[in-house]
MARLUM-86275 format. One record per atom (N, C-alpha, C, O): atom name; x, y, z; residue number from 0; residue in three letters. Coordinates in pm, 1 decimal, always signed. Example, Ala and Ser with C-alpha at 12.3 -4.5 7.8 and 13.67 -1.06 7.14 Angstrom:
2
{atom 'N',{+1319.0,-569.0,+780.0},0,'ala'}
{atom 'CA',{+1230.0,-450.0,+780.0},0,'ala'}
{atom 'C',{+1320.0,-330.0,+780.0},0,'ala'}
{atom 'O',{+1423.6,-331.9,+846.5},0,'ala'}
{atom 'N',{+1285.0,-225.0,+708.0},1,'ser'}
{atom 'CA',{+1367.0,-106.0,+714.0},1,'ser'}
{atom 'C',{+1290.0,+3.0,+787.0},1,'ser'}
{atom 'O',{+1340.9,+113.8,+803.9},1,'ser'}
//
This chain:
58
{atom 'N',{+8295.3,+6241.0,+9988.5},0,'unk'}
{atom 'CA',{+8421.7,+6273.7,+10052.6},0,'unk'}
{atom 'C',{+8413.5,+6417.7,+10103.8},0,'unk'}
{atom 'O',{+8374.3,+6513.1,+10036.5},0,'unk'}
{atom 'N',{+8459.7,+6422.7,+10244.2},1,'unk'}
{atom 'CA',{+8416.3,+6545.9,+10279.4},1,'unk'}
{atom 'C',{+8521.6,+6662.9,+10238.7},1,'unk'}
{atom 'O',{+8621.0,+6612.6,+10186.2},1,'unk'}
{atom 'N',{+8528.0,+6794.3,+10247.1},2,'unk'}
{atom 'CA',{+8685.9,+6870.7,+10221.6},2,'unk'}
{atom 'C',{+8720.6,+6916.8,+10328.0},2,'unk'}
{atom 'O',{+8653.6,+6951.6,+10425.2},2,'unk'}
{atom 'N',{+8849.7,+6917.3,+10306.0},3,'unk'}
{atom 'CA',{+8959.3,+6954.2,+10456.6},3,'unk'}
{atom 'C',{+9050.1,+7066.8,+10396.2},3,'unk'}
{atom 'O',{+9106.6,+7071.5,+10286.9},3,'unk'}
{atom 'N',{+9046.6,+7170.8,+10517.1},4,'unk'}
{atom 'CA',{+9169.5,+7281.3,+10520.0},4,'unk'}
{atom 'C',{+9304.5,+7194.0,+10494.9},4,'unk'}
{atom 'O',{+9342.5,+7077.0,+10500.0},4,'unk'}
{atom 'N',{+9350.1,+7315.9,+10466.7},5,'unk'}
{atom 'CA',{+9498.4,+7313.6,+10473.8},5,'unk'}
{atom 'C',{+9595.8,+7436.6,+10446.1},5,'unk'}
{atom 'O',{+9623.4,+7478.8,+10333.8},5,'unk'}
{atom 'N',{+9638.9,+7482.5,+10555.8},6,'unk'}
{atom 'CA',{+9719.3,+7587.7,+10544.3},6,'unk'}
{atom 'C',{+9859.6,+7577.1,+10499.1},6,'unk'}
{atom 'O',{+9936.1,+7487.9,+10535.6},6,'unk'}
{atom 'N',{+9889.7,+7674.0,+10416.9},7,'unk'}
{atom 'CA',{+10044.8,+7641.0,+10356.3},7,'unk'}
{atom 'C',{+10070.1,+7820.6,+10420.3},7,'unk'}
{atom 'O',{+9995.1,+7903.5,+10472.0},7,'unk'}
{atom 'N',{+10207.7,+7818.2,+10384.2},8,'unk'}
{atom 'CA',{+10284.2,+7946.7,+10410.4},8,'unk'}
{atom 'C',{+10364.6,+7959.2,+10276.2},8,'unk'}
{atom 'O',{+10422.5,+7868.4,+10216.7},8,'unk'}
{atom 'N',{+10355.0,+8098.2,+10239.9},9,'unk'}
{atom 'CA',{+10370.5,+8124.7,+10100.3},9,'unk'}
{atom 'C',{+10389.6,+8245.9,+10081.3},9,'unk'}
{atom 'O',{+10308.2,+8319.4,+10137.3},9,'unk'}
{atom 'N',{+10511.0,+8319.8,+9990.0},10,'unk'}
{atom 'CA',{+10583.4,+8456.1,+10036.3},10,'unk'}
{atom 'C',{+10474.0,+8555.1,+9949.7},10,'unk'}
{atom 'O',{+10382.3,+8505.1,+9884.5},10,'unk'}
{atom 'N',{+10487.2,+8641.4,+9954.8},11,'unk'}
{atom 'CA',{+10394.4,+8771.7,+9866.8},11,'unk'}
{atom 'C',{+10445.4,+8744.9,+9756.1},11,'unk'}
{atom 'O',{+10361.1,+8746.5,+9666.4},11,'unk'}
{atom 'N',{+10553.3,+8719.4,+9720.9},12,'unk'}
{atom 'CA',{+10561.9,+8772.7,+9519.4},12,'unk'}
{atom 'C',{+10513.0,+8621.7,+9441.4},12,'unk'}
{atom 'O',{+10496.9,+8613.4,+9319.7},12,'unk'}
{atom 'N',{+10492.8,+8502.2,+9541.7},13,'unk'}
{atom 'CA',{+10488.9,+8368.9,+9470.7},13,'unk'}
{atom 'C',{+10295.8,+8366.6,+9485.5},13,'unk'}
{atom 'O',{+10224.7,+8301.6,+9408.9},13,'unk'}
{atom 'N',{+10248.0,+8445.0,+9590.4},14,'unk'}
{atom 'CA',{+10090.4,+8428.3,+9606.2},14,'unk'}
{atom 'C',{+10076.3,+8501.3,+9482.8},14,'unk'}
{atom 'O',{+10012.9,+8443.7,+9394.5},14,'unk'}
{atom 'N',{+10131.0,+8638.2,+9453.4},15,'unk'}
{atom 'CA',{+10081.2,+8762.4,+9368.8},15,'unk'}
{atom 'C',{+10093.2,+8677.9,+9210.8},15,'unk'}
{atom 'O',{+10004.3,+8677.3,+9125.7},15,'unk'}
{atom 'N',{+10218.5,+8614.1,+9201.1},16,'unk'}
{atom 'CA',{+10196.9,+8529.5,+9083.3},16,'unk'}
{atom 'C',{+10110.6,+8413.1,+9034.2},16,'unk'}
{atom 'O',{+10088.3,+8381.5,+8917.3},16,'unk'}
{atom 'N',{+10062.4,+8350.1,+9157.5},17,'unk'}
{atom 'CA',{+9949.6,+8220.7,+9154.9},17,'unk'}
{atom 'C',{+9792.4,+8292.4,+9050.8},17,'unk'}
{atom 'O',{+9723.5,+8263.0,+8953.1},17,'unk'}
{atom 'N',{+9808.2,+8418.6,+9175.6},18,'unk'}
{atom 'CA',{+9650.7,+8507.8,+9136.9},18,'unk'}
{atom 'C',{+9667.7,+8510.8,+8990.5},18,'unk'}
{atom 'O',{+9585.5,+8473.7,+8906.7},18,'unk'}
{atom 'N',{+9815.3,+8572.6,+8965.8},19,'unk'}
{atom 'CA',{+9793.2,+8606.9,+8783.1},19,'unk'}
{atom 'C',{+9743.4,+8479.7,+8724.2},19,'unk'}
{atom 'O',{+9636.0,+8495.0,+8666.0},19,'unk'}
{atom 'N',{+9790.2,+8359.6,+8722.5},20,'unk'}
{atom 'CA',{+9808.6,+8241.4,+8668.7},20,'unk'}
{atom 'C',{+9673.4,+8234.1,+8664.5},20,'unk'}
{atom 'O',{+9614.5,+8258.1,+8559.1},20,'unk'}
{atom 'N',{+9571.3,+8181.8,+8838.9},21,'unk'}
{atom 'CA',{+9502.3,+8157.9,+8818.5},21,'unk'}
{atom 'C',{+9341.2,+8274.5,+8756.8},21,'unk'}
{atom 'O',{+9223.8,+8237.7,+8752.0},21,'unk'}
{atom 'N',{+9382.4,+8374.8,+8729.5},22,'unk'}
{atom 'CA',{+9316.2,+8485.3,+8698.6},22,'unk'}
{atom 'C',{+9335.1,+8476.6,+8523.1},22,'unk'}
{atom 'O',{+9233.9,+8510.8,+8462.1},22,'unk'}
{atom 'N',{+9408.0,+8450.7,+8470.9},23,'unk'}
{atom 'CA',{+9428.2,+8408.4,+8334.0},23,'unk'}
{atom 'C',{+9368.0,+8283.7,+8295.4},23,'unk'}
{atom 'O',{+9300.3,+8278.0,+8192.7},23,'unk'}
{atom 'N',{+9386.7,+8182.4,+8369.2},24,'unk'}
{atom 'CA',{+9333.4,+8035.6,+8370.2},24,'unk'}
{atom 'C',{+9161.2,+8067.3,+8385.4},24,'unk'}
{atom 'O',{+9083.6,+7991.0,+8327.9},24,'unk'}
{atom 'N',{+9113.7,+8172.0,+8457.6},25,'unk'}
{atom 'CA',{+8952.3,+8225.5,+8497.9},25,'unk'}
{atom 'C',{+8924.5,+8114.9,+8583.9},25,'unk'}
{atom 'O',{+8834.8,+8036.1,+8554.0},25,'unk'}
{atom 'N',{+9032.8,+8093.0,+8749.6},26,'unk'}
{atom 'CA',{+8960.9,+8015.7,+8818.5},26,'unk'}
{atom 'C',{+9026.9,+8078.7,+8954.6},26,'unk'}
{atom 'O',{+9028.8,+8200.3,+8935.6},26,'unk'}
{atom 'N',{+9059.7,+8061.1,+9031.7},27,'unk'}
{atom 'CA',{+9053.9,+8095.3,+9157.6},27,'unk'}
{atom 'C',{+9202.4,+8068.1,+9244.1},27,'unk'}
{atom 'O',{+9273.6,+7971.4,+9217.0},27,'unk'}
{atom 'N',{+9222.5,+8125.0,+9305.5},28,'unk'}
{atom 'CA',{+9389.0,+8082.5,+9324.9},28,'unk'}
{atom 'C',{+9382.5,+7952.9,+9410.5},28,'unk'}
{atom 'O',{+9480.3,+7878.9,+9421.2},28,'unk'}
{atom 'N',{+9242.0,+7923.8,+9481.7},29,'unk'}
{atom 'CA',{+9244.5,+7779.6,+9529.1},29,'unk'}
{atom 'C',{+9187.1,+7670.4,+9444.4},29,'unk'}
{atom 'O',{+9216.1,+7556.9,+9482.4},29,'unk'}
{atom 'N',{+9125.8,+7678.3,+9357.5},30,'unk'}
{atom 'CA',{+9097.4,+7605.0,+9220.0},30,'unk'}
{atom 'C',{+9239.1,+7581.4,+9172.3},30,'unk'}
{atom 'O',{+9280.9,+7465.7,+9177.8},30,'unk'}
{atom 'N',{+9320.1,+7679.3,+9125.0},31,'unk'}
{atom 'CA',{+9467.9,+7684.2,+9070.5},31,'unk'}
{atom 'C',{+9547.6,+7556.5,+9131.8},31,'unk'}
{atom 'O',{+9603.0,+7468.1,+9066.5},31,'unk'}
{atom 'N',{+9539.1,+7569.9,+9293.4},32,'unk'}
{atom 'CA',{+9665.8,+7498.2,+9369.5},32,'unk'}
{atom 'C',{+9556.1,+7352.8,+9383.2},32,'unk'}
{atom 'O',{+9615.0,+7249.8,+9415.8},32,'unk'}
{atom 'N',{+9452.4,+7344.9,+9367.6},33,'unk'}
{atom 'CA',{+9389.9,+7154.7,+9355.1},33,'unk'}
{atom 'C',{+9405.0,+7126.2,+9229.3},33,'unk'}
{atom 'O',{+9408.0,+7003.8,+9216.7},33,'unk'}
{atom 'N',{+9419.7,+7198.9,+9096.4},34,'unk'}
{atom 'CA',{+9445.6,+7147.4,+8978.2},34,'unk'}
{atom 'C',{+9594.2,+7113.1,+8990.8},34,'unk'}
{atom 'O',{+9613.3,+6993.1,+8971.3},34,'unk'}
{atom 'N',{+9713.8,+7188.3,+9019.6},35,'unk'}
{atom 'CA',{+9841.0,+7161.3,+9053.6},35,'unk'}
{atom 'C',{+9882.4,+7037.2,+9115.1},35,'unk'}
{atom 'O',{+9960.4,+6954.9,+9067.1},35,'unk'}
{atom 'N',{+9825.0,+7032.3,+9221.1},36,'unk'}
{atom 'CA',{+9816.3,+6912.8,+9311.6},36,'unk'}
{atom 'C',{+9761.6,+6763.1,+9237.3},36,'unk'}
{atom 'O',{+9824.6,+6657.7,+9228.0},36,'unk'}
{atom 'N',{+9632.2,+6792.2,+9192.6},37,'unk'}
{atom 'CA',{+9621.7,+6649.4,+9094.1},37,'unk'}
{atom 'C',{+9700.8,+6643.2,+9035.9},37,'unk'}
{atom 'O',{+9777.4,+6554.0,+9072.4},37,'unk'}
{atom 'N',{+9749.1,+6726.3,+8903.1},38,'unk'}
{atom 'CA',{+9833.1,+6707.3,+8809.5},38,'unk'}
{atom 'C',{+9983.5,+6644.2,+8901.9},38,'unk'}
{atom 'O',{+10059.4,+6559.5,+8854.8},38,'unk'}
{atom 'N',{+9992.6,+6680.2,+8978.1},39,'unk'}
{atom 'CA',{+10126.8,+6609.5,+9057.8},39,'unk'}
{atom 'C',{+10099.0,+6474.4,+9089.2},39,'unk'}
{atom 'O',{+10174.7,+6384.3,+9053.1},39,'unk'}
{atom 'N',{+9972.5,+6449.4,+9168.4},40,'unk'}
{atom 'CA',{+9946.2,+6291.0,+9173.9},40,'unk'}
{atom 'C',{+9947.4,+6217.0,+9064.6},40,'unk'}
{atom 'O',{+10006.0,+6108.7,+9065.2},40,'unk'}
{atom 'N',{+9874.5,+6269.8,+8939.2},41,'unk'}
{atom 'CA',{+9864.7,+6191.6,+8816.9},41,'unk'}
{atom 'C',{+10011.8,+6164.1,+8772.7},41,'unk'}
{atom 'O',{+10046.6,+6062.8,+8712.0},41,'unk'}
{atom 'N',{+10115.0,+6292.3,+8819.7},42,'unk'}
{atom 'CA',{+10204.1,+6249.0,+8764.6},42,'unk'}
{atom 'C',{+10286.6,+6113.6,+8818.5},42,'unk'}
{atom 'O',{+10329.9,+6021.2,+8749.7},42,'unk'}
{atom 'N',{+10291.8,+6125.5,+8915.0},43,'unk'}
{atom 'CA',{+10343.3,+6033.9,+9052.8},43,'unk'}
{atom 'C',{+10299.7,+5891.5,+8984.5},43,'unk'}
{atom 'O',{+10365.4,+5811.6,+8917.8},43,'unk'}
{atom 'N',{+10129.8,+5891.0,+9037.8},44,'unk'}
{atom 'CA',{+10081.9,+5746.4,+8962.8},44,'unk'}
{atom 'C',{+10162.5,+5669.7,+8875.9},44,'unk'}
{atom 'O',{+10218.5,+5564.3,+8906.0},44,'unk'}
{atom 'N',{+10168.6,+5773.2,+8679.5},45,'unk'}
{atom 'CA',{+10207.2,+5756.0,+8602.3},45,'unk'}
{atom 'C',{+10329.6,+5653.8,+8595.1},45,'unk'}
{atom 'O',{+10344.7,+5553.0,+8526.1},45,'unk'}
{atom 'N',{+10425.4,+5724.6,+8705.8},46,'unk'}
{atom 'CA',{+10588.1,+5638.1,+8744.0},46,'unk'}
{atom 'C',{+10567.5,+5554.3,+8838.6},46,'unk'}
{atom 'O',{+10633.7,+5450.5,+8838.6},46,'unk'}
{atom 'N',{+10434.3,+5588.0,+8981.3},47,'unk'}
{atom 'CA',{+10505.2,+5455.2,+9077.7},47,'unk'}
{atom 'C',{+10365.7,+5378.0,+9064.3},47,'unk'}
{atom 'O',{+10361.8,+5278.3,+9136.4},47,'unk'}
{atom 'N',{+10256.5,+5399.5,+8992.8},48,'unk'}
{atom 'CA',{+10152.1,+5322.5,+9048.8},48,'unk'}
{atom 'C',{+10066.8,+5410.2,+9124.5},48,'unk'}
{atom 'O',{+10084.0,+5524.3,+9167.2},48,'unk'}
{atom 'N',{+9903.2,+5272.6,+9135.5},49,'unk'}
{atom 'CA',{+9807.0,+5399.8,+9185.7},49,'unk'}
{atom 'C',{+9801.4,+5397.9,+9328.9},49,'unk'}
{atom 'O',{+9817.7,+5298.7,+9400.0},49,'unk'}
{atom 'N',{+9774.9,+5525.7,+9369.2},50,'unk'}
{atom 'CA',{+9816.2,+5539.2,+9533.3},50,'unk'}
{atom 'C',{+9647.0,+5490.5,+9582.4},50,'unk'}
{atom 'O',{+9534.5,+5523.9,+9545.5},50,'unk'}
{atom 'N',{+9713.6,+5374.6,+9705.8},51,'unk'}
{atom 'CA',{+9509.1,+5358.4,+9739.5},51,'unk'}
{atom 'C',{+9527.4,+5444.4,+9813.5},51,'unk'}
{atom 'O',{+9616.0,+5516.8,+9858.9},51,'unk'}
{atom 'N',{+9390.0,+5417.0,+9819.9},52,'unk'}
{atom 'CA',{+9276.0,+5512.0,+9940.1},52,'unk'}
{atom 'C',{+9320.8,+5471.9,+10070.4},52,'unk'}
{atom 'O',{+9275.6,+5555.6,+10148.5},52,'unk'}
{atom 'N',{+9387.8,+5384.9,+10133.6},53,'unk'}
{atom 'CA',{+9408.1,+5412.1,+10263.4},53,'unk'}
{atom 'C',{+9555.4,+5430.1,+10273.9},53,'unk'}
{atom 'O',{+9579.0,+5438.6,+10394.5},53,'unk'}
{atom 'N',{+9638.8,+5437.5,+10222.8},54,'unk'}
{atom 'CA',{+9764.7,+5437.9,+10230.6},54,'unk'}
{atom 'C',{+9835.9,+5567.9,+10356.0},54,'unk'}
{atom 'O',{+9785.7,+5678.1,+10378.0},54,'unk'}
{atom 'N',{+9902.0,+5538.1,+10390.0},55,'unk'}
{atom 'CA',{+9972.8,+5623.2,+10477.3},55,'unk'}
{atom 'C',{+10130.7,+5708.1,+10420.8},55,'unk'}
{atom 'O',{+10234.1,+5645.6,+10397.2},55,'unk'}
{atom 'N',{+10120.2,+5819.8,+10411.4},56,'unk'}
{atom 'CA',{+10271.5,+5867.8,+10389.7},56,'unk'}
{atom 'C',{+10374.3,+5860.0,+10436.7},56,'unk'}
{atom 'O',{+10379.6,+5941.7,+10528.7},56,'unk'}
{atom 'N',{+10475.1,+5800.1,+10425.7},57,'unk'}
{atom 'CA',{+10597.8,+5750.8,+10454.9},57,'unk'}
{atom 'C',{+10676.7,+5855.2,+10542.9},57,'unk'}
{atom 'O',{+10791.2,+5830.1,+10580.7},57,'unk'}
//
């Protein structure tokens, strides 16, 4: 699977807090926001089921 950008927009005091998080965690503030992100799918799954692989967002 190949990886793809993705730009978000995000204020200074919420980036400056990610860094702490992920600087405590000893990973990277973009390591930080793909662990976040799974943990959100897993959560999702958990309640609606598993999302396939080709599915389209509503």
């Amino acid at each position: 699977m190949a990886a793809k950008s993705l730009s978000i927009r995000i204020d200074d005091e919420m980036l400056n807090k990610l860094h702490v998080v992920a600087d405590y965690e000893g990973r990277s503030a973009n390591s930080q926001i793909l662990i976040l992100i799974r943990d959100c799918i897993e959560t999702y799954e958990k309640t609606h089921g598993k999302i396939e692989r080709d599915c389209k967002p509503r």
